[in-house]
C-alpha positions as a Markdown table, in Angstrom:
| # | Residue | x | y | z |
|---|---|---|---|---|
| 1 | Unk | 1.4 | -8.8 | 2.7 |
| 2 | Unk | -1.7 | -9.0 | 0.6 |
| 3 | Unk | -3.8 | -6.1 | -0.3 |
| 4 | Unk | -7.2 | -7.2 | -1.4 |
| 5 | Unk | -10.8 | -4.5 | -2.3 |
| 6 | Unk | -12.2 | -3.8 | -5.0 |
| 7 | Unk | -10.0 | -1.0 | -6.7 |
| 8 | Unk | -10.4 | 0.8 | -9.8 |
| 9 | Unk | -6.8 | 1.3 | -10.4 |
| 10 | Unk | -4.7 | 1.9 | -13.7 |
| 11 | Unk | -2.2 | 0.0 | -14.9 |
| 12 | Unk | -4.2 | -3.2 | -13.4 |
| 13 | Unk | -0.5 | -4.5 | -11.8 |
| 14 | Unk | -0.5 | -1.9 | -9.7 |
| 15 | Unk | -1.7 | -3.0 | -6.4 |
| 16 | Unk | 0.7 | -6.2 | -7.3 |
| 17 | Unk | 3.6 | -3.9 | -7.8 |
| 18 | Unk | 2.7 | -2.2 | -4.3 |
| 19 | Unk | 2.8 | -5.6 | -2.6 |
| 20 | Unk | 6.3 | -6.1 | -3.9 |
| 21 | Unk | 7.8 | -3.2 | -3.2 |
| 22 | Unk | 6.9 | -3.5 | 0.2 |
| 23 | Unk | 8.0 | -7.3 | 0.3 |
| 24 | Unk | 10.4 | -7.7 | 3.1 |
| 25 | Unk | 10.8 | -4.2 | 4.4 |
| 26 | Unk | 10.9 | -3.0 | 7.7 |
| 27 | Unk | 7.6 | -1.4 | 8.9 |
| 28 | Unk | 9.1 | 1.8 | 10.2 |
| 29 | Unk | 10.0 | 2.3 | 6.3 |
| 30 | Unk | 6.9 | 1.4 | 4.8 |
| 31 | Unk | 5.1 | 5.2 | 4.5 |
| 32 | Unk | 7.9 | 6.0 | 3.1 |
| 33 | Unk | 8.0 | 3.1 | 0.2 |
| 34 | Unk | 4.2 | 3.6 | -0.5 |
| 35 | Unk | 4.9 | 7.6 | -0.9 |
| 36 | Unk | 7.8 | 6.7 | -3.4 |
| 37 | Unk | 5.7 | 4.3 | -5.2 |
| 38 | Unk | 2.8 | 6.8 | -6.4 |
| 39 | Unk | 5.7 | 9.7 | -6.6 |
| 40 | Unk | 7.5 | 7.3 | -9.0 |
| 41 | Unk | 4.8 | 5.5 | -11.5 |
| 42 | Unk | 1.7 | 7.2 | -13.4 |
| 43 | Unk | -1.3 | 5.7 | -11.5 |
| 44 | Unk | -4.9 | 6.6 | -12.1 |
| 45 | Unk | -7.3 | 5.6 | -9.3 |
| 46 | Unk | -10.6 | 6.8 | -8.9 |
| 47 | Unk | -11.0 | 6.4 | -4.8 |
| 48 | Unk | -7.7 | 5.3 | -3.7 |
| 49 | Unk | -4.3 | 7.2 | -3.1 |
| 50 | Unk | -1.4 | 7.0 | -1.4 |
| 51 | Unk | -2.9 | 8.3 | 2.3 |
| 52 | Unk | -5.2 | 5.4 | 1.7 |
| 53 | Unk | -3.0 | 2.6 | 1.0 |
| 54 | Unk | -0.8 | 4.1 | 4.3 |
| 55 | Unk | -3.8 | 4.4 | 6.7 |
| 56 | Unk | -4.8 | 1.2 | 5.9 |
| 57 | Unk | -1.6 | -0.8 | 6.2 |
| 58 | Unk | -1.4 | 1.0 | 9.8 |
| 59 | Unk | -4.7 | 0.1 | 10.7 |
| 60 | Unk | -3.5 | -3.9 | 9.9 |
| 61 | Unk | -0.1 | -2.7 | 12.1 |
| 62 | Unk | -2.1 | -1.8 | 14.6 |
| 63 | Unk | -4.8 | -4.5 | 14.6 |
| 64 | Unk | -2.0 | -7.2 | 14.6 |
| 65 | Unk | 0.0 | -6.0 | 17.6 |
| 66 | Unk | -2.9 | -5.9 | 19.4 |
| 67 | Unk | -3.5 | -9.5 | 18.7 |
| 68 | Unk | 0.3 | -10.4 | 19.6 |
C-alpha cells in the first residue's frame, strides 16, 4: 500500500512507518494496527489522525472490491 497527500506530519517518517506496519497484514487487522501505531509513537499532525488514516484505507477497501 502507498499512502500519498500532502500531510503536515511530525517525525517526517511517519506516513513511511505507517505503510510498513501495515505491510502484509490481513485487512480485518488493519484498524487495529493503525490505532496501535498513533497509541504507540509521539506524532504531531495538524489535520490528520488516526480516524483519518482508517476511513481512508476503507474507502480504498471498499473502492477496490467494487472493482473486483
Amino acid at each position: 500500500m502507498l499512502i500519498t497527500g500532502d500531510f503536515f506530519i511530525a517525525p517526517p517518517r511517519t506516513v513511511l512507518d505507517l505503510e510498513a506496519a501495515l505491510r502484509g497484514a490481513y485487512v480485518s487487522d488493519a484498524a487495529g494496527i493503525i490505532e496501535r501505531f498513533f497509541d504507540e509513537r509521539t506524532i504531531a499532525a495538524l489535520s490528520v489522525g488516526p480516524a483519518d488514516f482508517r476511513a481512508a484505507l476503507e474507502l480504498a477497501i471498499a473502492a477496490a472490491g467494487a472493482r473486483a
